[in-house]
N, C-alpha and C positions, 0 to 999 in steps of 0.2 A: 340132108335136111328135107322134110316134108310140110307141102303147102297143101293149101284146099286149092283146087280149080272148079270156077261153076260153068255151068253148061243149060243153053233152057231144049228140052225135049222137043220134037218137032209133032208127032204124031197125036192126033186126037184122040184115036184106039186104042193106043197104050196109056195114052191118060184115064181113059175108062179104066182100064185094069189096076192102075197106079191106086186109083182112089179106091178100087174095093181093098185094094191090101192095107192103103192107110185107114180103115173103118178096121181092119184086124188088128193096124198097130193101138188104134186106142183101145179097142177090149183087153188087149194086152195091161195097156198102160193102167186102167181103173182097176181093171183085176187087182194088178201091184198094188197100187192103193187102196184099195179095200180089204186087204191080206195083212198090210204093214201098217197099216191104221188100227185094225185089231187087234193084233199083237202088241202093240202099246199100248192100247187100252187094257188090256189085260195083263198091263205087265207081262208078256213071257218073255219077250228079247226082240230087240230094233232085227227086222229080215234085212241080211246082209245082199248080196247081187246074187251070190251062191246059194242061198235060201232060197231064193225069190224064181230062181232058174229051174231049181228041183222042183218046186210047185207046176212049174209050167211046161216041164217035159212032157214029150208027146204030143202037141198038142198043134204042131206045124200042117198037116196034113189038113186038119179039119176048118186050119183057117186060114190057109193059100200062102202063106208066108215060109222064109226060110228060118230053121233051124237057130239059125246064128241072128239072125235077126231080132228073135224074140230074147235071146241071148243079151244081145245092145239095148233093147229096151230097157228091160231090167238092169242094167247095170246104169243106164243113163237116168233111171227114175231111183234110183240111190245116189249116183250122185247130185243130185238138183234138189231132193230130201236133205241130204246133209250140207248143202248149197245154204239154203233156205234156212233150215234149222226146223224145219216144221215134221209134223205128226200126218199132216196128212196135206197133199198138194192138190191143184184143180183139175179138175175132171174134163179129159179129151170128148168135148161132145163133137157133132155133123158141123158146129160153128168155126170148129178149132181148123185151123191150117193143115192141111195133109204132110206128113212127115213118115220117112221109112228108111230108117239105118240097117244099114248091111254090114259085111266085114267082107264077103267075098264076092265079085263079077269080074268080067272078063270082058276086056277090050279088045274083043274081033276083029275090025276096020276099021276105018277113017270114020270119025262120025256117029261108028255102033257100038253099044257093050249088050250084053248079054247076064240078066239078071233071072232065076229060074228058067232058065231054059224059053226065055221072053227077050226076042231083042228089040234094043230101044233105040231109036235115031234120036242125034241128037245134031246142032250146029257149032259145029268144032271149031274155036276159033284161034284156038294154039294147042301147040304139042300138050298128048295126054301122060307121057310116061309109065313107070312104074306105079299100080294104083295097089296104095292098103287097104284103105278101107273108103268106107263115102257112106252115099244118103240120097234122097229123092225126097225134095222138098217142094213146097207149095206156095205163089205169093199170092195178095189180095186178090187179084184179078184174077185167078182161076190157071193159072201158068205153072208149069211144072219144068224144075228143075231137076237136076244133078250135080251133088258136090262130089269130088272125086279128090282124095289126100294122095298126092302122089308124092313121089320121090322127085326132088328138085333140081331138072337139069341146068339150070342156067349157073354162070358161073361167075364167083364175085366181078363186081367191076373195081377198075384200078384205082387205086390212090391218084387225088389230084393237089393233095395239099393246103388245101384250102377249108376254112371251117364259116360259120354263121352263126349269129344270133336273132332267135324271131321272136317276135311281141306280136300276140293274137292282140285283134281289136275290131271293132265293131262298123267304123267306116271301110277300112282296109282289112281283111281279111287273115292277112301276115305282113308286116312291115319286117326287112331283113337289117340287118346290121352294112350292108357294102351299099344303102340307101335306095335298094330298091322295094317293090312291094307289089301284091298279090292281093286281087279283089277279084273275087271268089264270084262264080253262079247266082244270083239271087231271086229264082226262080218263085219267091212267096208272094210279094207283092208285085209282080208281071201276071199270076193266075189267081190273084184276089178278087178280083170281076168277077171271072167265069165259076171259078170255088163258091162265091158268093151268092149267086144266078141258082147252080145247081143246088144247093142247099136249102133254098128258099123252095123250089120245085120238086126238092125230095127226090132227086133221080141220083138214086145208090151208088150205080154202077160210072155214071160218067164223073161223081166224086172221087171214087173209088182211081179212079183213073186218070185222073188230074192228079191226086198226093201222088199216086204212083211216079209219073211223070216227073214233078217237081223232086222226089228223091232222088230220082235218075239223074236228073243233069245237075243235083250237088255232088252226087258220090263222082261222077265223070267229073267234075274240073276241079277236084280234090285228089282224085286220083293221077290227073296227067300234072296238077303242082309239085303233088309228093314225088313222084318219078322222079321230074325234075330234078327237085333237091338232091336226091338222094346219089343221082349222077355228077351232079359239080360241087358236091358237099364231102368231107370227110365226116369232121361234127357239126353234129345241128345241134342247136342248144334252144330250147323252149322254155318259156316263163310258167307257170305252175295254175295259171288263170281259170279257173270252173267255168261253166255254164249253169249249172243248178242256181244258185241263187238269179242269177239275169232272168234267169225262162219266167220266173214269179213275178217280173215287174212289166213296165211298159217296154222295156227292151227286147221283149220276147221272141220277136219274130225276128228281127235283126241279127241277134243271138241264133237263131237253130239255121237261118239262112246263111252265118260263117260256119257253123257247126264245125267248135272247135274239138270237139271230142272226137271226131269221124276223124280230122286231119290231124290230130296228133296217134290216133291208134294205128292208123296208115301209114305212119313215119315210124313207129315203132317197130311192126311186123319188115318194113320196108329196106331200113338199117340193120334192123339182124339177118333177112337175106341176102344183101349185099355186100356184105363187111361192114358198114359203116359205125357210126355212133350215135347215139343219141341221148342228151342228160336232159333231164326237166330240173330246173332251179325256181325258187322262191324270188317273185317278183316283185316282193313291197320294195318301197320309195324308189324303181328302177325311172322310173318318167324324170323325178323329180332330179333325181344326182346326175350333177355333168359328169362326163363318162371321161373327160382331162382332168381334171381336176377331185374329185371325187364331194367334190363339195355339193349339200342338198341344195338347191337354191331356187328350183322351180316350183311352180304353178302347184295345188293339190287340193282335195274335194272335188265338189261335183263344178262347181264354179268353175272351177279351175279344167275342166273339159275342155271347154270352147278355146282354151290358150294353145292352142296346133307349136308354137313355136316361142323360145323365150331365152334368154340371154343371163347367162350366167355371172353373178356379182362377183365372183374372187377372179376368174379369169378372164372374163368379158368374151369370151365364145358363146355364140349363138347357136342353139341346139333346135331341130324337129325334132317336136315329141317324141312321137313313137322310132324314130332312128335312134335318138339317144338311148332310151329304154332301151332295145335291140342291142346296142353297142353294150351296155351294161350287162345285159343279159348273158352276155357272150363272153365277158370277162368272169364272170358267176362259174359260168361254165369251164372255163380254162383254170378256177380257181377252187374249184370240185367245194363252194361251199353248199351248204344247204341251209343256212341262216337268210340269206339274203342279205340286202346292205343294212345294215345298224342305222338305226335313227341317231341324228347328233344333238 
């Protein structure tokens, strides 16, 4: 199996270098576009990667990039064309992110690869492996990375027997089915001040540099949750819950600071390299149904939010909300439906 590993580059010089080849990969890129835009306009035929590659042989030397490089280009701006569904996609200007896919380097040392006959330090902070292919990418702040797809040494982790159910939610983060729960980073409103301050002052770079930061410590205690799971978990079983509609209301920020989308895509890539499982089920009336009795009998609407906790009429068990939903969830899962619980 192969993963991406990223890497941030250490050297300043080769980031000079870095960005003149990413100023070739956009001429590459608009060229495509502007070639494959024409051709349907003129009706002659959609330019396949193999089209698109003949056009552009030759042309490595005069614009400092490798061969195979311009290769990945074009085969990447076809696929994100037929992605998209469009005739023609946006133009890499001086604004755009520096990006530069390869298919071949070589990992010399600890720390070095070697990309054109250029080598690049980087801060190695686990083993590199077998590397197929990768990339040298760019974030806000002017930082330059390397992703590197290697060959995945690590090796399943054991069966523990044990499985969970979790209900995303908005005070808590992940409530589990064995009654415990995870509240998450919430790095929005701790840099609302200073976000707020900088904004008003118009100073770019220290905005720039705060969202950076604030994504940073979501993706970290998102990442060291999932781990988590995924070590004392067989199945995890997730409620099918979006974020798009919440981000449009007042809940907005509440919402991207659980950022349930980050933590369920992390559990997904995370279970498939460890062995494990992972089912997303259909969440309706999971709150409301005691999870003994299967009887609806709880709290629902918006009113019905503030009720954290509530006692079931056929069996007189007393349920926390979100444990119950969990527990529900979890039986969803052991029960491979994808209806969800039936309204009675």
């Amino acid at each position: 199996m192969y993963i991406a590993k990223k890497y941030r580059i250490k050297d300043s010089n080769t980031s000079k270098k870095l960005e003149e080849m990413a100023r070739s990969v956009n001429f590459v890129w608009n060229y495509c576009n502007e070639w494959s835009n024409k051709s349907i306009v003129n009706k002659i035929k959609f330019l396949s990667a193999f089209d698109l590659n003949k056009l552009t042989a030759g042309c490595s030397q005069q614009l400092g990039i490798d061969a195979k490089t311009i290769q990945a280009v074009c085969e990447e701006y076809v696929t994100r064309r037929n992605q998209f569904k469009k005739t023609k996609l946006k133009w890499r200007s001086k604004k755009s992110l520096g990006w530069i896919p390869f298919k071949e380097c070589k990992h010399i040392s600890e720390g070095v690869i070697r990309y054109r006959k250029i080598d690049f330090r980087f801060w190695q902070s686990r083993s590199v492996g077998v590397i197929k292919t990768g990339s040298f990418c760019q974030d806000s702040k002017g930082h330059w990375f390397v992703n590197l797809v290697c060959l995945d040494d690590d090796a399943h982790l054991g069966k523990t027997g044990i499985d969970v159910g979790v209900d995303l939610g908005l005070k808590t983060t992940a409530t589990y089915s064995d009654g415990t729960s995870f509240v998450g980073e919430k790095p929005t409103s701790k840099y609302a001040k200073k976000l707020a301050t900088a904004q008003r002052a118009k100073k770019k770079r220290i905005i720039t540099s705060i969202h950076r930061k604030i994504a940073n410590i979501r993706k970290d205690s998102i990442h060291k949750e999932t781990t988590r799971l995924v070590k004392e978990y067989d199945l995890i079983v997730v409620g099918d819950v979006s974020s798009t509609k919440l981000v449009k209301t007042k809940m907005a920020k509440s919402t991207l600071d659980n950022s349930w989308g980050a933590y369920k895509s992390l559990l997904a890539y995370k279970t498939i390299r460890f062995g494990k499982e992972l089912k997303v089920v259909k969440e309706s009336w999971t709150s409301k149904t005691c999870h003994t009795c299967g009887t609806i009998a709880g709290f629902g609407g918006l009113s019905g939010l503030s009720v954290r906790e509530w006692t079931c009429g056929n069996c007189g068990e007393t349920h926390d909300r979100d444990v119950n939903a969990a527990k529900n969830i979890l039986r969803l899962g052991h029960q491979t439906l994808i209806k969800g619980i039936a309204m009675l």
